[in-house]
N, C-alpha and C positions, 0 to 999 in steps of 0.2 A: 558688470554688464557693459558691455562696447557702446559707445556712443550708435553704431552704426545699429543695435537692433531696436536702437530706442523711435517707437511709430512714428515721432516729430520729423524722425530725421529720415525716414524711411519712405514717407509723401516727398522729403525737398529731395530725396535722392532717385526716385522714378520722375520727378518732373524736370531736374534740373541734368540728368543722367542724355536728354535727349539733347542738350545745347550748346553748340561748340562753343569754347572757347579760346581763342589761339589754338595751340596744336594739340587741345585736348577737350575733355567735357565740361561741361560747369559744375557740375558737382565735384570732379577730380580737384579742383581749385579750391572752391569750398571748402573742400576736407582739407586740404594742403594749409591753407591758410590755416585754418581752427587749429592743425597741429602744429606749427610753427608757432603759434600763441600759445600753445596747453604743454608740449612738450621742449622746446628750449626758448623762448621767452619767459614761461612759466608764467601766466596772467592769471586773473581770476576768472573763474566758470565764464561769468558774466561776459566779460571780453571772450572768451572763446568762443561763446554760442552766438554772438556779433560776428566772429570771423567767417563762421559757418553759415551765413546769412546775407554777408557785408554784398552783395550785389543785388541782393532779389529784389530789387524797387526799378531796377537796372541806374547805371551811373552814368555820367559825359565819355566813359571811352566804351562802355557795353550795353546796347540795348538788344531788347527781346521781348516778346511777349509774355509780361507775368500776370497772373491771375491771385496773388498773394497781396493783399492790402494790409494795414499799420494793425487795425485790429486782429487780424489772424496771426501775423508775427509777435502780436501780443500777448498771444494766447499760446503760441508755441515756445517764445523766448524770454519772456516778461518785460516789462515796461524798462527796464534798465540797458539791456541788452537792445533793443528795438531803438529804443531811440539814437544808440550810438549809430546803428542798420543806417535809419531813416535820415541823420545829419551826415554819414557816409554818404551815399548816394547824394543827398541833394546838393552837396557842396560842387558847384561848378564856376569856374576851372578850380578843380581840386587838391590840387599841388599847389598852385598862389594862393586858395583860400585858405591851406593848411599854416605855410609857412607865415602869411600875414596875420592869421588869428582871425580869419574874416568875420565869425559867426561870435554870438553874445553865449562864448562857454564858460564855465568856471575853469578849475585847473584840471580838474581829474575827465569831464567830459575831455577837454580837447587832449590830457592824454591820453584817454582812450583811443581818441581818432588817430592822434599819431600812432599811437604803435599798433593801429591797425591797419594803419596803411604801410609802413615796414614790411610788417610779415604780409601786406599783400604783395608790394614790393620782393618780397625775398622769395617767395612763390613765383613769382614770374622771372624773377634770377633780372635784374632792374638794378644792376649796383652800379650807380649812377651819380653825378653830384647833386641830383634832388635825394637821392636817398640818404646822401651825407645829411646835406643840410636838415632833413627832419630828425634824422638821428640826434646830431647837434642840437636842438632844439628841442627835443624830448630829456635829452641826456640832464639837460639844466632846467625843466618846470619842476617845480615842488609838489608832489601830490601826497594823500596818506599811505604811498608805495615809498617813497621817498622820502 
């Protein structure tokens, strides 16, 4: 079954279907992102269903009106996935908080963050020398992927 006929995804995709984002919709992004995680990053579900989510709280460069709060993305994503959502978004400015390790993660949280902000990065076509430097610095944390 396609991630797209699954009901979770089928509410984030009539709500998030109506809200630009740069020169296209937010849900287009969404899905962009979650495939760049599931098909050539290869991450685990968990990061994926984070990719597919990583702005619905809105973040310091996109806001918008959401009606989606921690418990519903809980309930939609589970508590592993959601919290990666929820340290996504709240990290501001997001790119210094990334690179300097701002927030109290272990290894595997903050890789997650990183290489979900990559493939959000790579989705927005962003290859840039912030993109290096997280690259670089994903490339070398030790997590149970590594």
């Amino acid at each position: 079954m396609s991630i797209l006929n699954d009901n979770r995804i089928i509410e984030l995709k009539e709500f998030t279907s109506k809200i630009h984002h740069l020169d296209k919709m937010l849900f287009d992004h969404l899905y962009a992102t979650y495939n760049i995680l599931k098909e050539e990053m290869k991450k685990p579900e968990y990061l994926c269903m984070a990719g597919l989510f990583h702005s619905i709280y809105e973040t310091e460069y996109f806001q918008f009106n959401t009606s989606y709060t921690r418990d519903k993305v809980k309930s939609l994503i589970g508590e592993t996935s959601e919290k990666i959502v929820y340290e996504f978004c709240s990290l501001k400015p997001r790119i210094n908080g990334l690179v300097s390790r701002a927030g109290n993660w272990d290894n595997q949280l903050y890789a997650d963050l990183l290489d979900l902000e990559i493939a959000n990065m790579k989705e927005q076509q962003y290859y840039n020398d912030e993109i290096k430097l997280i690259i670089a610095i994903r490339k070398h944390l030790k997590t149970h992927e590594t």
